[in-house]
DRENDO-291084 format. One line per field, with one value per atom (N, C-alpha, C): x, y, z; atom name. Coordinates in Angstrom, 1 decimal, always signed. Atoms other than C-alpha are relative to their C-alpha. Example, Ala and Ser with C-alpha at 12.3 -4.5 7.8 and 13.67 -1.06 7.14 Angstrom:
<nodes>
X <- c(+0.9|+12.3|+0.9|-0.9|+13.7|-0.8)
Y <- c(-1.2|-4.5|+1.2|-1.1|-1.1|+1.1)
Z <- c(+0.0|+7.8|+0.0|+0.0|+7.1|+0.8)
atome <- c(N|CA|C|N|CA|C)
</nodes>
This chain:
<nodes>
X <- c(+0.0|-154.6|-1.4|+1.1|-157.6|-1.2|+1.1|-160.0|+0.3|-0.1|-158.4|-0.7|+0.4|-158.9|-1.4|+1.8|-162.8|-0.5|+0.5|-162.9|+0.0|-0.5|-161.6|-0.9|+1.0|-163.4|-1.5|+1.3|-166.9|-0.3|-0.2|-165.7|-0.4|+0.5|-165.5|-1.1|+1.8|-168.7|-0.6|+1.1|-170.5|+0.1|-0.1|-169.5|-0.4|+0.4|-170.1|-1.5|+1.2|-173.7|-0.5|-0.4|-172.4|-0.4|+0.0|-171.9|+0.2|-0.3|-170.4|+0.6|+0.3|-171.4|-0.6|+0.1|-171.6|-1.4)
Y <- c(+1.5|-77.2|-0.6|+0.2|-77.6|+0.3|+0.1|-76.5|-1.1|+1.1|-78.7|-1.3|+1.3|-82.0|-0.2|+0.7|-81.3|+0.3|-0.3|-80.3|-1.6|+0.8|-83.5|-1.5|+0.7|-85.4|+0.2|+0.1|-84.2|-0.1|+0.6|-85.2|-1.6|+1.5|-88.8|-0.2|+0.7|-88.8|+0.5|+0.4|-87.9|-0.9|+1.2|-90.3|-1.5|+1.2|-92.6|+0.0|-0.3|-91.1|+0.5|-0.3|-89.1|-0.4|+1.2|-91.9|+1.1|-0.6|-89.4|+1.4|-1.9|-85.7|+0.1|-0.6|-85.2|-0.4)
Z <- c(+0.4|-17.1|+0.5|-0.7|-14.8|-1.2|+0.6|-17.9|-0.9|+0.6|-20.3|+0.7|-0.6|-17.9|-0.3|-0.2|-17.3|-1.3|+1.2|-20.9|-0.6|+0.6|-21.8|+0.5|-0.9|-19.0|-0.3|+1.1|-20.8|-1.2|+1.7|-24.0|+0.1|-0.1|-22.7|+0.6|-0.1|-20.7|-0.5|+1.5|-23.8|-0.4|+0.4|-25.2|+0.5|-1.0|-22.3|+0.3|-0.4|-22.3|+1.7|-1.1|-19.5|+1.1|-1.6|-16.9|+0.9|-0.9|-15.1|+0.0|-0.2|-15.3|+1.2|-1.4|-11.8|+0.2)
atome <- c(N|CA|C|N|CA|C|N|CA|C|N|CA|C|N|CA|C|N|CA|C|N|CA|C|N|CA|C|N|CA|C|N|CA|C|N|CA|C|N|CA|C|N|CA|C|N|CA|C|N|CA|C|N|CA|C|N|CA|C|N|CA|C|N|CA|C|N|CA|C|N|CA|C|N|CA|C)
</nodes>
């Protein structure tokens, strides 16, 4: 489940112009 989330979580910060990729 754990890859889903952060898969999912670098879908949106693309899109956010990854505010928050670590």
């Amino acid at each position: 489940m754990d890859r889903y989330l952060n898969w999912l979580r670098e879908q949106l910060s693309a899109e956010r112009g990854v505010r928050s990729a670590e």
